[in-house]
C-alpha positions as CSV (number, residue, x, y, z in Angstrom):
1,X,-4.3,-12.0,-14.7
2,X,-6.1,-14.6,-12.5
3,X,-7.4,-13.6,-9.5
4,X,-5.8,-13.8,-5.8
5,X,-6.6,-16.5,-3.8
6,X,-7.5,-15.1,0.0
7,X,-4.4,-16.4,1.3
8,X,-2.3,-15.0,-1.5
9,X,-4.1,-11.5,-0.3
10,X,-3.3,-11.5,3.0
11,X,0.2,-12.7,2.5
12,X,0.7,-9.3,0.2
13,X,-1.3,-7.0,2.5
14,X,0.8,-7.9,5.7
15,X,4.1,-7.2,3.9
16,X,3.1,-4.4,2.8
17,X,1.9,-3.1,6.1
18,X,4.9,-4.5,7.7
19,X,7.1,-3.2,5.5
20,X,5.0,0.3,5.8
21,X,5.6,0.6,9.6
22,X,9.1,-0.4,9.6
23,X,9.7,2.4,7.2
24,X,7.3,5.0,9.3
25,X,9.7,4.0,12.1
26,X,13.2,4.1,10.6
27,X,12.0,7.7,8.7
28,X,13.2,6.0,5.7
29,X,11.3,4.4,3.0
30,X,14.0,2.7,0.8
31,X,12.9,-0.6,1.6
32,X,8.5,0.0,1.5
33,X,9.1,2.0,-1.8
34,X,10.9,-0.8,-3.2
35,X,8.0,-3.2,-3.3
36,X,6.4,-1.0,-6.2
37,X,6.8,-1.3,-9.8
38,X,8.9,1.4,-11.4
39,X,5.7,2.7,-13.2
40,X,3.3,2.0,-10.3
41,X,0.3,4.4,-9.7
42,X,-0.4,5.6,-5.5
43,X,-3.2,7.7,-5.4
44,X,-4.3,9.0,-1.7
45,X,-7.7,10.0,-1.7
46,X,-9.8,12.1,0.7
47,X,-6.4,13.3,2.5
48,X,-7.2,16.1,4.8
49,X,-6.6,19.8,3.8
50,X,-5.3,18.0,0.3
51,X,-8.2,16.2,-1.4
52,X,-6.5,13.7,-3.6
53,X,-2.9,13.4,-4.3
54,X,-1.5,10.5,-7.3
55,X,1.9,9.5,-8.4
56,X,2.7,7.8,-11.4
57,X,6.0,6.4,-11.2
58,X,9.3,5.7,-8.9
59,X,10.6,9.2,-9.4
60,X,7.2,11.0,-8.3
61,X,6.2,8.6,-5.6
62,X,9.6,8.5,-4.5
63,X,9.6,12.4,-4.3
64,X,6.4,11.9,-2.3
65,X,7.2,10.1,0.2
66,X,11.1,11.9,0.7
67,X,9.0,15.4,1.0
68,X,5.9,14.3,3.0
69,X,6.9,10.9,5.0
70,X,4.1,9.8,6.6
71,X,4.7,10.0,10.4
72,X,2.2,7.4,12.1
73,X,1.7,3.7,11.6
74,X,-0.9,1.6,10.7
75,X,-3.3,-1.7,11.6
76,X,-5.0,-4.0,9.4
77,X,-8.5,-3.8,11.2
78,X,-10.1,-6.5,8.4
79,X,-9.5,-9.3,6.6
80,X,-8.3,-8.4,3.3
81,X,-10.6,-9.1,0.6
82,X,-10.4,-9.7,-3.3
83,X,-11.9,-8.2,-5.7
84,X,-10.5,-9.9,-9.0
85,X,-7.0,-8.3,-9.3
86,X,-7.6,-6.1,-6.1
87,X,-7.3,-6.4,-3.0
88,X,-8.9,-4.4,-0.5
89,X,-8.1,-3.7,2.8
90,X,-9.6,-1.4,5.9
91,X,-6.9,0.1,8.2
92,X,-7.1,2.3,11.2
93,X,-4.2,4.8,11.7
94,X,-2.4,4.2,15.4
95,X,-2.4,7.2,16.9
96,X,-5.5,9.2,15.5
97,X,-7.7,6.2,15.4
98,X,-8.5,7.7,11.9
99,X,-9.8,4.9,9.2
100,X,-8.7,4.1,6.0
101,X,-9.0,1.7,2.9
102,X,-6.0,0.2,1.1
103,X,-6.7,-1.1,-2.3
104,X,-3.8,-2.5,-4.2
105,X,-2.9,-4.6,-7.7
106,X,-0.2,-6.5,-7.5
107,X,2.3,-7.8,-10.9
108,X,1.3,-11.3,-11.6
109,X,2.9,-14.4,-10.5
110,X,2.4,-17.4,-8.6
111,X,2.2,-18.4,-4.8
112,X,5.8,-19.5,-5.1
113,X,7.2,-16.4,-6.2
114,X,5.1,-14.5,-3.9
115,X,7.8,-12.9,-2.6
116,X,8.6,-10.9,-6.1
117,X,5.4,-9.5,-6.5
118,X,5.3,-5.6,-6.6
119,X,2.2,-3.5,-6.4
120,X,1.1,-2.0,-9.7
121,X,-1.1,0.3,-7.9
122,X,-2.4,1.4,-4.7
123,X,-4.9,3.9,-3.5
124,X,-5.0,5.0,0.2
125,X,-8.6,6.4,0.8
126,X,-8.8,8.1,4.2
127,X,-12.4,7.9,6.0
């Protein structure tokens, strides 16, 4: 897969975010889950009292996220950068102020199906 171009990145990062916050406010994640590939990987590393959690898969990641919403929001506190296939992504957490790093792959495509890309994985690493 060819790399993302930067504006491809930060296209995918802010829907995601979005899309992340919306569902942190509704209590439901439906919609943010559905941006993944059925047989994406989330791995959430350095997560206090936990160490590192992953999920392979819709039904796990689903399960996940039903059992142990997350309950704050988030902020992009970068610019997203690329890494080949990855993106990469510092975040701040609203209400703790606690930092993070998003890194996602996304399924290929092109800039004019941007909109059907899902992430194929994604690890949350909390500072």
């Amino acid at each position: 897969m060819a790399a993302l171009s930067e504006a491809e990145a930060a296209i995918l990062t802010a829907r995601q975010v979005a899309a992340f916050n919306v569902a942190v406010e509704a209590g439901d994640f439906t919609d943010y889950l559905a941006l993944f590939a059925d047989d994406a990987v989330i791995t959430f590393e350095n997560v206090p009292g936990a160490g590192e959690l992953k999920y392979a898969g819709r039904d796990a990641y689903a399960h996940a996220y039903a059992t142990q919403p997350p309950r704050d929001k988030i902020d992009i506190t970068a610019t997203a950068r690329c890494q080949g296939d990855e993106v990469i992504v510092p975040f701040v957490w609203r209400r703790e102020g606690e930092t993070g790093t998003l890194q996602m792959t996304f399924t290929s495509g092109t800039t004019d199906d941007i909109d059907e890309r899902l992430v194929k994985a994604m690890t949350v690493t909390f500072d």
